[in-house]
VMD Tcl script that draws the C-alpha trace (Angstrom):
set ca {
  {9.36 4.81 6.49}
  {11.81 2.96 4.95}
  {13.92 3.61 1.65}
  {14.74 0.59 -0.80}
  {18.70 0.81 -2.33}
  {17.31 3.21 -5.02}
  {15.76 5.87 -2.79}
  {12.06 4.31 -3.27}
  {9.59 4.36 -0.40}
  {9.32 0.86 -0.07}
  {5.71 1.18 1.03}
  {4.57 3.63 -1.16}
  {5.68 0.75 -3.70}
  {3.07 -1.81 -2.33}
  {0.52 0.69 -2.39}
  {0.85 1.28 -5.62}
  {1.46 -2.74 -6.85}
  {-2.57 -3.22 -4.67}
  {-3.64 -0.13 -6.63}
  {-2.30 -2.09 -9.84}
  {-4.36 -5.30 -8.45}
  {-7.91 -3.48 -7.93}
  {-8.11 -3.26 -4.46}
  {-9.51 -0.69 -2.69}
  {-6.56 2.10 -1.39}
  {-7.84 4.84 -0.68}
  {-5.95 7.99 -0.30}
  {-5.84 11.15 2.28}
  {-3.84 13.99 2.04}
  {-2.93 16.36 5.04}
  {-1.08 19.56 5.81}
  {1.88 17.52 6.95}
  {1.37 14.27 4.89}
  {-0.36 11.37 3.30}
  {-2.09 8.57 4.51}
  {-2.78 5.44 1.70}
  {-4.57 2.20 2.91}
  {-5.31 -1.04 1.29}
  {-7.66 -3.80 2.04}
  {-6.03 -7.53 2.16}
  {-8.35 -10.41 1.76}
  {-7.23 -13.46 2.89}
  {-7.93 -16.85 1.75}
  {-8.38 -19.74 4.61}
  {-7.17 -23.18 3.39}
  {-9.35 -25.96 5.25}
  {-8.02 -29.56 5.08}
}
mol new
graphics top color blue
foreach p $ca { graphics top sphere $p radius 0.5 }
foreach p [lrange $ca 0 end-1] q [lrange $ca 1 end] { graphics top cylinder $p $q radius 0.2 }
display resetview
């Protein structure tokens, strides 16, 4: 993991912005941690 210059996790932070976004993240919590995930859709550009 990494930290940001403030002490953040810097992907706990996008986690949270796609939460903010209404995308699906859903979350798991273990003994010995967390897992979050996300769903990105893309968009394909044809032309």
């Amino acid at each position: 993991m990494f930290n940001n210059p403030f002490g953040k996790l810097v992907q706990i932070e996008h986690a949270l912005t796609a939460v903010g976004y209404g995308q699906t993240s859903p979350g798991i919590k273990a003994a010995n941690g967390v897992v979050i995930a996300t769903e990105k859709k893309t968009t394909i550009y044809i032309g």
